[in-house]
C-alpha positions in Angstrom: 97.9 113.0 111.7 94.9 111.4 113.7 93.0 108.2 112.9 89.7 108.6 111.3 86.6 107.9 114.0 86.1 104.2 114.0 83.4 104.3 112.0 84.4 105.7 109.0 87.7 103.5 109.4 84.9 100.7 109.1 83.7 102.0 106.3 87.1 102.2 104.3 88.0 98.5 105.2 84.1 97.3 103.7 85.3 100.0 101.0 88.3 98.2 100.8 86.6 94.6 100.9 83.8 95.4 98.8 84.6 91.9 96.5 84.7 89.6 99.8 81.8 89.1 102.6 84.4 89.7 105.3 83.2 91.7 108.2 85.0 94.8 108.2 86.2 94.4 112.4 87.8 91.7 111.5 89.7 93.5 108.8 90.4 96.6 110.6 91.5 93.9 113.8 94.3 92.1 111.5 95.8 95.5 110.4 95.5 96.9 113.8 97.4 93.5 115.1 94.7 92.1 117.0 93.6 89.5 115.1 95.6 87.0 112.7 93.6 86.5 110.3 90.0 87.8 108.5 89.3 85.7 106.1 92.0 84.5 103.9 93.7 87.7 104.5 96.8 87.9 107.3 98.3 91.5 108.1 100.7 91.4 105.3 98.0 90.4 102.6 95.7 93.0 103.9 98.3 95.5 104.4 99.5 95.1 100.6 95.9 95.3 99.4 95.2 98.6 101.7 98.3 100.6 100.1 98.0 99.2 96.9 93.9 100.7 96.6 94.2 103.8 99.2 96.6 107.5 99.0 98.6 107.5 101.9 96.9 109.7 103.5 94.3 107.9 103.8 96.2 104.6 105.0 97.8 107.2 107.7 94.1 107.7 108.9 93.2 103.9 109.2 96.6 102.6 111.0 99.1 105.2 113.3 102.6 105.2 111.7 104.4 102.9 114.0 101.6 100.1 113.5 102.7 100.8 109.4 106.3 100.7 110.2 105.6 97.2 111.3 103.9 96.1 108.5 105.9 97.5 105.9 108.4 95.4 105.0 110.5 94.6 102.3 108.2 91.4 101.8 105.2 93.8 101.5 107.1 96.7 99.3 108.0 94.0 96.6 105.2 92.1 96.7 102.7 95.0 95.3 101.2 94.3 92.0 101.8 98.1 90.7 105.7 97.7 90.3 105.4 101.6 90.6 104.6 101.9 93.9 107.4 99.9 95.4 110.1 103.7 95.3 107.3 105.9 96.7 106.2 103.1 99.8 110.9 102.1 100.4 110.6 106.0 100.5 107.7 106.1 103.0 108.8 103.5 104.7 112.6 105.3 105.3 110.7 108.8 106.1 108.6 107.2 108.9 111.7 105.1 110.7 113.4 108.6 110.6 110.6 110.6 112.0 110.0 107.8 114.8 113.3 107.3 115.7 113.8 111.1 116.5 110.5 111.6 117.6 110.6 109.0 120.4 
């Protein structure tokens, strides 16, 4: 799957962000691993709030998969306030390494 234009990647983070005046760059910057911070957030508190608001499929058009792989970790699966989630994103998160390590 291919990331969304820019733009409308923008507009999902100030979707995203809609309770905090933090510039969406910034946002898209931390989960993309170019910045370390926007705002309070850091990539794993971002990254949590971004999977814990969006479908996949929609997460899979803001970040490419082996940017998630990184920031899906055990940490972030656990952390999630919908207790729910956690099978479907271990599950994601074992589908993806699989896919990547015989895909590359």
């Amino acid at each position: 799957m291919d990331l969304a234009p820019y733009e409308e990647r923008l507009s999902l983070m100030r979707s995203l962000m809609w309770d905090y005046n933090i510039p969406p760059e910034e946002c898209l910057g931390v989960l993309e691993g170019k910045r370390e911070k926007a705002g309070h957030y850091t990539e794993a508190t971002l990254f949590r709030k971004l999977i814990e608001s969006y479908p996949w499929f929609t997460i899979l058009s803001i970040i490419p998969p082996e940017r998630i792989i990184q920031l899906l970790t055990d940490q972030t699966i656990y952390s999630v306030r919908f207790k729910s989630l956690i099978p479907r994103y271990e599950f994601i998160r074992d589908q993806l390494q699989k896919t990547l390590s015989t895909s590359g």
